[in-house]
Phi, psi and omega in degrees: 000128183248170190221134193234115176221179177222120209245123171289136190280003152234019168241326204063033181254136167319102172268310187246182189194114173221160187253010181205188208245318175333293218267345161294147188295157177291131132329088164225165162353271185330309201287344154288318158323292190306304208274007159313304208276317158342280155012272175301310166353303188294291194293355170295283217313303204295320185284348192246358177311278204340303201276338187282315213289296165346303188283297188320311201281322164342294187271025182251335209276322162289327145322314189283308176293344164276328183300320182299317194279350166312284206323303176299320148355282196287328206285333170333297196270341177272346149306328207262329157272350167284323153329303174303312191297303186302328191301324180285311164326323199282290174314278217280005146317278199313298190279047151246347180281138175275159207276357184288292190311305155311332147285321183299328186278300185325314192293329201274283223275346179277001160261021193259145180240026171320279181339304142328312190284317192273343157317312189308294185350314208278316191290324193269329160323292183301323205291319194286344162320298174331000000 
């Protein structure tokens, strides 16, 4: 029994195979065509793996990277709105203070006599160091 295969020239994988003289088609024109064209088929699939796989991994990395920046985005805006909500919490703070209440605390601290009192302090410190 003899085996007849067809091997691509460039991986060097078995594409057709047949094991006998039998089990092969009547030798006509056509019938080299087809396995012309089989052939080629084959030897196409095997040469064009490399670059679709390439483009697959391209295209996840790209993916993966519109994803990151959605992310950087939302989280962007959501900084942002929490900026907006305190700045509005901080106005209405303000104008919710009644402004009577705010001369009576100015009036308390511009009487106050801390200062004074910490100055004497400070004086009577130094003599007694001497």
């Amino acid at each position: 029994m003899s085996q007849r295969s067809i091997i691509c020239v460039k991986t060097g994988t078995v594409i057709v195979t047949a094991k006998s003289e039998e089990e092969m088609a009547i030798p006509t024109p056509v019938n080299g065509q087809i396995t012309d064209a089989v052939t080629q088929t084959s030897v196409s699939v095997l040469g064009s793996a490399p670059a679709n796989a390439m483009g697959m991994i391209y295209q996840s990395a790209a993916h993966s990277t519109s994803i990151l920046f959605q992310n950087a985005i939302q989280a962007q805006q959501q900084a942002s709105m929490c900026s907006q909500a305190a700045t509005n919490m901080g106005v209405m703070q303000l104008y919710s203070v009644n402004t009577m209440a705010g001369a009576q605390a100015t009036t308390k601290l511009s009487r106050s006599d801390n200062s004074n009192t910490l100055l004497t302090l400070l004086v009577i410190l130094a003599a007694t160091r001497r």
